[in-house]
N, C-alpha and C positions, 0 to 999 in steps of 0.2 A: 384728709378725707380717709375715711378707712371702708372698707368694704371687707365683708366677709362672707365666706366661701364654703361651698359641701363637694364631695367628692370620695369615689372606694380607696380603701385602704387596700396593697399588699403588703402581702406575706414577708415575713424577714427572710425567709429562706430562697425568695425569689432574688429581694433584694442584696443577698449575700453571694448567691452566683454573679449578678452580674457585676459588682464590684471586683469579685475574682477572675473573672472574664476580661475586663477592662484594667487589674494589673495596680487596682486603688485598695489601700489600706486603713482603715477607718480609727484605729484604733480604741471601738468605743468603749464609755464608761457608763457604768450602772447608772441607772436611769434614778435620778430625787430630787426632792424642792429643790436644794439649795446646787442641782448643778447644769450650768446651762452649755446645750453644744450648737454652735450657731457656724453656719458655713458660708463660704463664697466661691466665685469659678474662680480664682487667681487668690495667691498670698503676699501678707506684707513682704519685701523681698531684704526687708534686714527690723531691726529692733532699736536701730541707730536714730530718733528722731530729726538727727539734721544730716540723713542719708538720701533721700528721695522726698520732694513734692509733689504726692502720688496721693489722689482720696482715701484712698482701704489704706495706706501704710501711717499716713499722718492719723488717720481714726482708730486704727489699732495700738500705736504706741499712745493714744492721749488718754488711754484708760491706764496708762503707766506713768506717763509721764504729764506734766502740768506748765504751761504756760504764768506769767505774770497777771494777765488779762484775759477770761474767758468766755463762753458765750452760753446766753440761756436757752431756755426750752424755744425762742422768741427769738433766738440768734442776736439777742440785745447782747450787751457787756455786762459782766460786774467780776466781782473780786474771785480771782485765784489766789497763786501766789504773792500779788502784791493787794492789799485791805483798798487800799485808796490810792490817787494819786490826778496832781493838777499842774496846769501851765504853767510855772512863775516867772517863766521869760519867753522871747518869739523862740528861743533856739531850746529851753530847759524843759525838761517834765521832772518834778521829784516824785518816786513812789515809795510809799511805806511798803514793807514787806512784812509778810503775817510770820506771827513767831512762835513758837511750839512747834513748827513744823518740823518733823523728818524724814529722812530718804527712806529709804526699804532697808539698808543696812542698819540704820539707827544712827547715821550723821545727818547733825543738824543743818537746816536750811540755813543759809546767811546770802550778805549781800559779795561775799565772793564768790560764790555759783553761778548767781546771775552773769558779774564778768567776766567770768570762764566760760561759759557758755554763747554769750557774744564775741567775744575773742572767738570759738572755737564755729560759730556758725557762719561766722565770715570769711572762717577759712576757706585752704584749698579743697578739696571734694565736698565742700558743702555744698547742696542742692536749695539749703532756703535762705541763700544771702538775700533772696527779694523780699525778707519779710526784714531785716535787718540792715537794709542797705541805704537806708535816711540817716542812721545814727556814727556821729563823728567816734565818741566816745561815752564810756560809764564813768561815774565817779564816786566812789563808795564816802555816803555821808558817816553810816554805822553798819553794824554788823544787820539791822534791819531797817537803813535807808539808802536810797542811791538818788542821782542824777541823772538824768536820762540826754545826754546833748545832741542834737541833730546837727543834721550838717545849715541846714535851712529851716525857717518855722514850717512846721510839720503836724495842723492840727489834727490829721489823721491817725497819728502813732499808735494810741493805743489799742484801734480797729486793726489794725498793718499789726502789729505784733501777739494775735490771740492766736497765734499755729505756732509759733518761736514755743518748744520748749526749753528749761531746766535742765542742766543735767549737774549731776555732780562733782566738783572738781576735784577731790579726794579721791572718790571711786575712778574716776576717768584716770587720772594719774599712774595709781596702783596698775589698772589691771590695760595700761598703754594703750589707752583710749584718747587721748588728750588731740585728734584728729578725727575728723567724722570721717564714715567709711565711703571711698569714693566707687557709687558707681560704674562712672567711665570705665575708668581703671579696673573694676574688679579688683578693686583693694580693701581687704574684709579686716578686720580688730574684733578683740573680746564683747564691744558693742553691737556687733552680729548680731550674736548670739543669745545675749546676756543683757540686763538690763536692770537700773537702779534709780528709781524715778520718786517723785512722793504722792504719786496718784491711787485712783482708791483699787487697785488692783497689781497685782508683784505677779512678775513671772516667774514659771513653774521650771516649766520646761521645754525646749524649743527644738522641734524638728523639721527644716527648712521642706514647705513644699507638702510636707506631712500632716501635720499638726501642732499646735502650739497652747501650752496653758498655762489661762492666771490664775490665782488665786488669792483672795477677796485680802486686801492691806486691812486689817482692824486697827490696827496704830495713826489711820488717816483722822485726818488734821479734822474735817468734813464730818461730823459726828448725824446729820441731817441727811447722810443721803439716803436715797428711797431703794434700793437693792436689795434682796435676801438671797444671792447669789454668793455662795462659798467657794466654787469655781470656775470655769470659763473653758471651755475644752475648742477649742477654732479647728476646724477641718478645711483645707481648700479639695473643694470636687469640679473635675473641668465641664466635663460633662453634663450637658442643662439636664439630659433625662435619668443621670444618676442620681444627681442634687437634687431634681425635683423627688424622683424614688424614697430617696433617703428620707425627705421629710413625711409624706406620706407614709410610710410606714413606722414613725416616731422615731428612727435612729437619730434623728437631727431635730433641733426647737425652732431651728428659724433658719432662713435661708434669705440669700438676697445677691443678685438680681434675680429676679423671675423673668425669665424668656416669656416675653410676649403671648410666641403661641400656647404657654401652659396657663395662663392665665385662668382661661373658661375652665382648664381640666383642675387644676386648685379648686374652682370656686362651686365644687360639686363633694367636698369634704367638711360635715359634719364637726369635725376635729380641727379646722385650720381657719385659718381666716388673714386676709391678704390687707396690706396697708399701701396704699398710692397717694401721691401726690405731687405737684410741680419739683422740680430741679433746677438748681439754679446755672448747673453745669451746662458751654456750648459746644456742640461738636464739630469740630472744624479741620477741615485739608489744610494744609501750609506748602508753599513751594521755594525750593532752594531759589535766593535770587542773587548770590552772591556769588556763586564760583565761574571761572569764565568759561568750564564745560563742567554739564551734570553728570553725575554716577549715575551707572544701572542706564545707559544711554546710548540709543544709537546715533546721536547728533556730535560729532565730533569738533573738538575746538569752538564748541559755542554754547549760549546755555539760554534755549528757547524763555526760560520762565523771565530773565530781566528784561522782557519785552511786555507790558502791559497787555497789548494786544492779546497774548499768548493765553496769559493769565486770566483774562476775561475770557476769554475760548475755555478755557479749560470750567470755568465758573459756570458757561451757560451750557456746556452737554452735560450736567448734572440735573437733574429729574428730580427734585428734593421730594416734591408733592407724591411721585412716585415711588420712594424713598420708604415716608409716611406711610403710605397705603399697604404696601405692598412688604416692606422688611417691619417696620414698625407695629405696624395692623393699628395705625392710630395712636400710639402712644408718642406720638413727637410732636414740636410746636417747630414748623420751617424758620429759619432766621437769618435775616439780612445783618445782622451786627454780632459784634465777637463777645457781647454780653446777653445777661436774661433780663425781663422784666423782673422787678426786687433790688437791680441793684442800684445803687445809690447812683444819679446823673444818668441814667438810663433815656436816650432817646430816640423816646415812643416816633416818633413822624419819622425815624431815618431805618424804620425796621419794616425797609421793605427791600426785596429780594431782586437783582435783574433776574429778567425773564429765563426761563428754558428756551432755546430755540439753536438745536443744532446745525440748521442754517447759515444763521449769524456766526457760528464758532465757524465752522470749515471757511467761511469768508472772511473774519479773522486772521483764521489759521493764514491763507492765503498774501492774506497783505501784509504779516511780518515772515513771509517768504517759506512758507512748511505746507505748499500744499497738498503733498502726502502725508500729511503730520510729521510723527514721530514715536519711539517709542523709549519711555523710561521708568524705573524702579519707583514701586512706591512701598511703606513700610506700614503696617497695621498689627496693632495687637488682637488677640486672640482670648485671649484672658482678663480682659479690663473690664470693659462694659457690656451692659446687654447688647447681642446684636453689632458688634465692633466689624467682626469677619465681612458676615452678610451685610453691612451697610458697607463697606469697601469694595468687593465682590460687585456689587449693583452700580457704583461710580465705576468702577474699571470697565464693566459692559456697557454704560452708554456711552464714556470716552472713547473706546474704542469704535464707535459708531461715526466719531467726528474726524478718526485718522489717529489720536492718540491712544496706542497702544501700552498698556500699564504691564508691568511685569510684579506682581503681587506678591509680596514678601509678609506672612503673616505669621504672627510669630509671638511664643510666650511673653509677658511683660520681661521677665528677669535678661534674655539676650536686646527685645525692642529696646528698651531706654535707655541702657550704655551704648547701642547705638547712635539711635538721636539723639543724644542730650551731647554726643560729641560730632552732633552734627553732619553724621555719615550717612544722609541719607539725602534724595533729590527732593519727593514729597511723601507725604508723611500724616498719620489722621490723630487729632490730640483731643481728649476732653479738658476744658477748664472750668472751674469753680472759683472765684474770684475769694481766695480768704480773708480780705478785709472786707467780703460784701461791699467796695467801691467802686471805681469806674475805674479809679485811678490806679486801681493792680495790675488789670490784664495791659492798659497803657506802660505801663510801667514793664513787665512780665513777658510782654508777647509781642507790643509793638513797637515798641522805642527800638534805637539802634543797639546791640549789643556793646555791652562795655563797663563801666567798671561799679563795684557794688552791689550787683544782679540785675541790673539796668538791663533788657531786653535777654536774661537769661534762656528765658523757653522762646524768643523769637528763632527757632530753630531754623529759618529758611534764611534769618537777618534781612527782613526785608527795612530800607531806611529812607526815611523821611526827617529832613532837619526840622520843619515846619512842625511836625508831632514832636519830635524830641525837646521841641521850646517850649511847647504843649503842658507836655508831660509835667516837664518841671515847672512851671506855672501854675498846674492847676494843685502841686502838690503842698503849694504855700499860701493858694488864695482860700481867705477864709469866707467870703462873702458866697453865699451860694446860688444864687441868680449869676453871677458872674463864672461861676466854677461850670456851673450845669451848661452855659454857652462856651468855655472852653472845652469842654468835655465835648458837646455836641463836633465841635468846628475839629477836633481832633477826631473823632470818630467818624466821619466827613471823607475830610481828604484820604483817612486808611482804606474807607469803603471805594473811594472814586480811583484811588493807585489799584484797588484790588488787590492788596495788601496779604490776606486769607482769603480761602473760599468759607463763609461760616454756612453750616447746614441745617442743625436744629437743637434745642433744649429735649432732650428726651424726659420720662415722667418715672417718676419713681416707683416700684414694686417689692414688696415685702413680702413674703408668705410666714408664717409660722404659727405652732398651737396655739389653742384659745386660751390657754392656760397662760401666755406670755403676755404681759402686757410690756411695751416701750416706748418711748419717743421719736417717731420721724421726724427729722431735719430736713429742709431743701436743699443742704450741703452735701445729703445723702451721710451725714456722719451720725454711729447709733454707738451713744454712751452707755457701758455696763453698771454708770451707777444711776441710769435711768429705768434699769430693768429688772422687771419681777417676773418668778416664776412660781405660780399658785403651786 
């Protein structure tokens, strides 16, 4: 759906103080067709495509880098890097790989990149072994065919493998990349930085946090795409009323998230026009349920959250409706399940929410023995989504209302996710987007037990159920789909009745930029550069 919008223009010279005031650097360029500067509150936080499983960083490097298997304007499949490609046994997939293809250096694509870059995403600091983590082995038929083996029949694979990019094994080699950058660690390589992908855009030049530009690959493979974009200038602005400033007065084409409350003030510009619509992404609390005392905790030698009771407590002094109303102003869909509607085995009849009733909590609280509650650490980014702060901010003041007391840690993505992802935190607020659009990701991704192959990777709290674990992989071989869509349901089930996550809601997407830009909104929220024109 798109909507479009009117509203006053300022001044640059307004908008130049207050950037100076606030300490942000724009760097901008000459305003022309062929060059677009598009911003967000937060940036990719490396160039490393198998560094982080993050929306803005996986959608930023994909206009570099390429996948095997991609998606359309329709989030359907069809060919990238590899042309075609079919089942020819329960455990085989073979794919052709397309040929003419080259990197940004001008080495050619072949079928040993591909198993360099399986080899290298299943390493250690990899963050997207879960898009790789079905396949036993590669087996190079020629220089453009391979084998694809699973460990088990796996008709999903090629849904499961459209975010796995390419990379080089030549350039990775050379410039001692042959490790993706981990994270955790804060362990950075030339991949940081730098970047050598076959997609229809090369990086320019990279200044972390600053700025970042592409500029347009004419050697792509892809002779059809619809772009007249020469360069790509990325600015991160934290600030919703700079980023909104900035667009408003044309320093920027496009901007995305739009903070809610600017919405009405965009849609009173003549010059802009805003793009909404569903997401597929769900927003969800998670709680540590493995350690046998929590961090950031005043409960000593014990860790309230492995008490179901608790966890329900903690579920029903959340006000989601008031959530909605009140932080959102409307743009959220409340949600009882850890997926959206769209996505594959989606069930409708179990998306409903336990009630609010802080009542019930503090009686809860009571019968697993806390009834002063408690007080513990929880972790939020500040830079991710619309509205991240202030949707955590608003759960910590009605928990607080039941006796649990939250100690709010909100915080750039770049310190948030080396945090969590190593798990150092009690609870914690995550968006997911399901990138095989199946059921069988976030099962796989968030609720299985943690363990090997990316098996329950982002289940950051390690919440475990064997019953779901038998689930999971079951549902990952049946191919019958009446029978998948009821294993799906029966695992999605018992997650909701352990209270496994708190899920809260699917937020809605917003776009603002000139009328001059036209592009394609995805429900993945991911916006390709060689979908975009700039009259």
């Amino acid at each position: 759906m798109q909507k479009y919008v009117w509203t006053h223009r300022i001044a640059r010279g307004a908008l130049a103080a207050a950037l100076i005031a606030g300490g942000i650097a724009l760097h901008l360029e000459p305003a022309s067709a062929a060059t677009f500067r598009f911003s967000n509150q937060g940036d990719a936080l490396s160039m490393d495509p198998h560094s982080l499983n993050e929306s803005l960083q996986l959608n930023f490097t994909a206009n570099i880098y390429e996948p095997l298997v991609g998606r359309g304007k329709k989030l359907e499949l069809v060919p990238a890097l590899a042309t075609d490609w079919k089942q020819t046994a329960p455990t085989i997939w073979r794919f052709n790989l397309r040929k003419g293809v080259q990197f940004h250096d001008g080495t050619p694509f072949t079928a040993d990149d591909v198993i360099f870059s399986y080899n290298r995403a299943k390493g250690d600091g990899s963050d997207v072994k879960t898009y790789v983590g079905s396949i036993k082995e590669i087996r190079k038929i020629n220089d453009h065919a391979i084998d694809v083996i699973t460990n088990e029949p796996f008709p999903i694979l090629p849904d499961v493998i459209s975010l796995w990019m390419i990379m080089s094994k030549k350039w990775c080699e050379e410039n001692r990349a042959t490790q993706p950058v981990d994270k955790r660690k804060g362990v950075e390589n030339t991949a940081s930085f730098k970047a050598n992908g076959t997609g229809p855009f090369r990086l320019r030049s990279r200044e972390p946090s600053v700025r970042t530009a592409l500029v347009r690959n004419f050697n792509y493979w892809d002779k059809s795409v619809e772009t007249n974009i020469e360069q790509a200038i990325f600015t991160p602005i934290g600030a919703a009323s700079t980023r909104v400033a900035a667009l408003l007065s044309g320093e920027i084409d496009m901007m995305e998230p739009v903070p809610v409350q600017d919405v009405a003030r965009l849609s009173a510009s003549a010059a802009l026009k805003v793009m909404q619509g569903p997401e597929l992404r769900t927003i969800f609390l998670g709680m540590d349920q493995s350690r046998n005392e929590l961090l950031f905790s005043n409960v000593k030698g014990k860790n309230p959250f492995k008490d179901k009771r608790v966890r329900q407590a903690f579920y029903q002094a959340i006000d989601v409706n008031a959530i909605q109303k009140a932080v959102m102003r409307g743009a959220s869909a409340p949600t009882g399940l850890m997926i959206a509607p769209g996505i594959k085995g989606f069930p409708a009849d179990l998306n409903k929410r336990l009630s609010y009733d802080p009542e019930a909590s503090k009686k809860l609280l009571t019968e697993a023995g806390y009834p002063q509650g408690f007080e513990v650490g929880m972790n939020c980014p500040n830079d991710r989504y619309v509205n991240d702060e202030e949707i955590c901010k608003a759960a910590a003041a009605m928990l607080a209302r039941v006796g649990i007391k939250i100690n709010l840690m909100s915080e750039s993505k770049s310190t948030y996710f080396p945090k969590i992802l190593s798990r150092n935190t009690s609870t914690y607020m995550l968006g997911w987007t399901p990138g095989s659009y199946d059921s069988h990701n976030p099962l796989f991704a968030l609720m299985a037990t943690p363990g090997a192959g990316g098996q329950g990777q982002f289940n950051l709290g390690s919440y475990s159920n064997p019953k779901v674990d038998e689930l999971t992989r079951a549902i990952a071989i049946e191919t019958d789909l009446t029978k998948r869509d009821d294993m799906i349901r029966e695992a999605m089930k018992i997650h909701q009745d352990d209270v496994g996550h708190v899920p809260l809601h699917q937020q809605a997407l917003a776009w603002a930029m000139k009328k001059s830009v036209s592009t394609v909104q995805l429900a993945d929220n991911f916006m390709f550069l060689k979908w975009t024109v700039v009259k």
